[in-house]
VEXKELUM-356155 format. One record per residue (C-alpha): residue number from 1; residue in three letters; x, y, z. Coordinates in steps of 0.1 Angstrom, whole numbers, plus 5000, padded with zeros to 4 digits. Layout:
% residues N
<site><lumvo>NUM</lumvo><keke>ala</keke><east>X</east><north>Y</north><up>Z</up></site>
...
END
This chain:
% residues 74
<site><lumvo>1</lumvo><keke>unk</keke><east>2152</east><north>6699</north><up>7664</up></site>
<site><lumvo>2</lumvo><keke>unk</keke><east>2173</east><north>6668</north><up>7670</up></site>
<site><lumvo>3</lumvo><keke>unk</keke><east>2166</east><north>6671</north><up>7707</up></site>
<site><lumvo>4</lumvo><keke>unk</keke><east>2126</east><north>6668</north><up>7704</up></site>
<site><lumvo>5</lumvo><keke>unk</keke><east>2127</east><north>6641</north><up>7677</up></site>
<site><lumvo>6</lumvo><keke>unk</keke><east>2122</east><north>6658</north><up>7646</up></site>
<site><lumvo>7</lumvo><keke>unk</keke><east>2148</east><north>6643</north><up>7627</up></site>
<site><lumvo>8</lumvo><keke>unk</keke><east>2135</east><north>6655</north><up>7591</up></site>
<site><lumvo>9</lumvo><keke>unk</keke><east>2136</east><north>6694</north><up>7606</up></site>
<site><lumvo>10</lumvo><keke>unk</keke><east>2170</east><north>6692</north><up>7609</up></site>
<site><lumvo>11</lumvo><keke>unk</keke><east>2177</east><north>6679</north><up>7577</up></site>
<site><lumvo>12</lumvo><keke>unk</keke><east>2160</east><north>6705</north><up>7559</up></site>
<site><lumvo>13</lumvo><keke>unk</keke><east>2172</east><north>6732</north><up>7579</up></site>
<site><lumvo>14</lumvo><keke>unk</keke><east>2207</east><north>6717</north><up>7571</up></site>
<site><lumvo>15</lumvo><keke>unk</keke><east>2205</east><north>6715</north><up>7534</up></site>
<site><lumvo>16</lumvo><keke>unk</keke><east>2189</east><north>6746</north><up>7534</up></site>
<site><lumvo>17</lumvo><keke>unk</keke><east>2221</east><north>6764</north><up>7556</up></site>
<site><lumvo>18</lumvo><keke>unk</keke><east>2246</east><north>6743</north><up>7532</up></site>
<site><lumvo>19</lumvo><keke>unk</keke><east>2227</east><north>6757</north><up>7499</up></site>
<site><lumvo>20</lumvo><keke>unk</keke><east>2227</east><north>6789</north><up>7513</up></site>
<site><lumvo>21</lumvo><keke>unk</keke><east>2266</east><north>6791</north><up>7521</up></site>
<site><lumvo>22</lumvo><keke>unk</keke><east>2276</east><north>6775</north><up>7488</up></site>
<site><lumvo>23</lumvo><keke>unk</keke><east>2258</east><north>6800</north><up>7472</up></site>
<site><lumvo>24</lumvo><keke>unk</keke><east>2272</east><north>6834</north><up>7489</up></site>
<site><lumvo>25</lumvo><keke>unk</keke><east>2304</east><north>6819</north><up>7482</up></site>
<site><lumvo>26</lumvo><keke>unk</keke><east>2301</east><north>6814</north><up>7447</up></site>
<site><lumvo>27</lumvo><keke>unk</keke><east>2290</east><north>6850</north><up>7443</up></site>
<site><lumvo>28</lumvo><keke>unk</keke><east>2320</east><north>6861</north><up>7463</up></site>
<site><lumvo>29</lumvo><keke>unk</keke><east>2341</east><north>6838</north><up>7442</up></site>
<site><lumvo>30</lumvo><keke>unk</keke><east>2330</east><north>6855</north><up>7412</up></site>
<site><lumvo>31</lumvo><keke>unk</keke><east>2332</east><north>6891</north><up>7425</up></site>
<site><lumvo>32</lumvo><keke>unk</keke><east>2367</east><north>6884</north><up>7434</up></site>
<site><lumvo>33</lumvo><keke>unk</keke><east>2376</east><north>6883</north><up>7395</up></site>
<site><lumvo>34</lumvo><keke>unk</keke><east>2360</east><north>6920</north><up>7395</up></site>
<site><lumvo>35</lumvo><keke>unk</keke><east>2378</east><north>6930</north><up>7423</up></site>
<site><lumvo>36</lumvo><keke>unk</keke><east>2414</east><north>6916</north><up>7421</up></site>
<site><lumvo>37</lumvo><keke>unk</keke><east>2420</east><north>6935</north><up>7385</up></site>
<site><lumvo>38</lumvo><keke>unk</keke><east>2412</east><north>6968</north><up>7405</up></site>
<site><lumvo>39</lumvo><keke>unk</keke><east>2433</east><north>6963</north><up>7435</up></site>
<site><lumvo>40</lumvo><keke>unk</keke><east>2457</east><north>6950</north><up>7409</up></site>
<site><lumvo>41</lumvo><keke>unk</keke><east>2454</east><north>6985</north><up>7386</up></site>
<site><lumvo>42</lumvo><keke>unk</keke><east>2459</east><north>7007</north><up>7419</up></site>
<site><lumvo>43</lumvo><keke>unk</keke><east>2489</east><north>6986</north><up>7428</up></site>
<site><lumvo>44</lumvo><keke>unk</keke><east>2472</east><north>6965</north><up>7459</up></site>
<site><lumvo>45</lumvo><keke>unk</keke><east>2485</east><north>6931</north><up>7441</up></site>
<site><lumvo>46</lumvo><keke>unk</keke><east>2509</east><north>6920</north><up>7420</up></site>
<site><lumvo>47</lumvo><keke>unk</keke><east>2501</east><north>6925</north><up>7380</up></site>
<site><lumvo>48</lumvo><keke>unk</keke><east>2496</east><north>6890</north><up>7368</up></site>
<site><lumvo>49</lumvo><keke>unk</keke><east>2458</east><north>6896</north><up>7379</up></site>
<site><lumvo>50</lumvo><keke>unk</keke><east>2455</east><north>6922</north><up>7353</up></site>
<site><lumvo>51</lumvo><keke>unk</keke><east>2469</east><north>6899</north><up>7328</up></site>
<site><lumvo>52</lumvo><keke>unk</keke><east>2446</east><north>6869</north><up>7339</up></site>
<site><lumvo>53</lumvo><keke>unk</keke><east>2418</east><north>6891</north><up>7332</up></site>
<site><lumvo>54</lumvo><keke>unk</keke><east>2427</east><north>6906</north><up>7298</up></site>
<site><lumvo>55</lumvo><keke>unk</keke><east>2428</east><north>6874</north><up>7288</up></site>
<site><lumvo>56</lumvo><keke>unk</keke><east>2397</east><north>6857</north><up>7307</up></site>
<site><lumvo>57</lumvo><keke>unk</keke><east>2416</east><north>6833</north><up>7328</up></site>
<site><lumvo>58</lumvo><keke>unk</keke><east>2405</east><north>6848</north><up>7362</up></site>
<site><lumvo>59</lumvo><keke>unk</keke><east>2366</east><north>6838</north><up>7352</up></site>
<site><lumvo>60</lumvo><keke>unk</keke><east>2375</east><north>6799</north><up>7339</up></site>
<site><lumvo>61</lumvo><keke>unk</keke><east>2396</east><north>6795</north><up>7371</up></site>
<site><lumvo>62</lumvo><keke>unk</keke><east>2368</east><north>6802</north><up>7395</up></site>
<site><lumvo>63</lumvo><keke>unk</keke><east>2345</east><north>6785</north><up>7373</up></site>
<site><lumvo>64</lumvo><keke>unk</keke><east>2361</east><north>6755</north><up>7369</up></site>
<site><lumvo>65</lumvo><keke>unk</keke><east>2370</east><north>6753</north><up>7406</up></site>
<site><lumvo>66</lumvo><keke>unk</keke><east>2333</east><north>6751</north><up>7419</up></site>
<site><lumvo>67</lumvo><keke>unk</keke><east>2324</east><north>6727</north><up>7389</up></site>
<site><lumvo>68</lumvo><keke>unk</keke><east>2352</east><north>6712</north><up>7406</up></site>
<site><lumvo>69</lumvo><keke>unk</keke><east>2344</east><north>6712</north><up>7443</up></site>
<site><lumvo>70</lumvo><keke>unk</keke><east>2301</east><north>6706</north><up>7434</up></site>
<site><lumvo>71</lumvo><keke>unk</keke><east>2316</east><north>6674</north><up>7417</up></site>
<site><lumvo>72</lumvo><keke>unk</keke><east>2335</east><north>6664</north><up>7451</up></site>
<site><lumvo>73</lumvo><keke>unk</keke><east>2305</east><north>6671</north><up>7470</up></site>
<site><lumvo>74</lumvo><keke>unk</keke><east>2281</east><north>6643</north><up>7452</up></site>
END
């Protein structure tokens, strides 16, 4: 779009393709804490992920890390 002038095309196909990534990684960022207790429970990785979840760490860690990266991004 930048080629044939339409400047304001490409910025809304931009935010759009930013929003859109930043959200499929959030999901996957909170699937993760679903996922990493399994693959702990079957032996896949190391224990402490079954203890971060018994105890609700695993979900404030991946919370707090977007609240944390959305904040760098403004």
């Amino acid at each position: 779009m930048l080629g044939i002038g339409r400047h304001w095309v490409a910025a809304v196909i931009s935010a759009g393709a930013i929003a859109g990534l930043t959200t499929v990684i959030r999901v996957l960022y909170f699937g993760l804490t679903r996922i990493f207790p399994a693959m702990s429970r079957d032996g896949l990785l190391p224990p402490v992920f079954l203890i971060w979840m018994a105890i609700g760490l695993s979900v404030y860690f991946s919370y707090s890390r977007w609240h944390s990266a959305l904040a760098a991004e403004s």
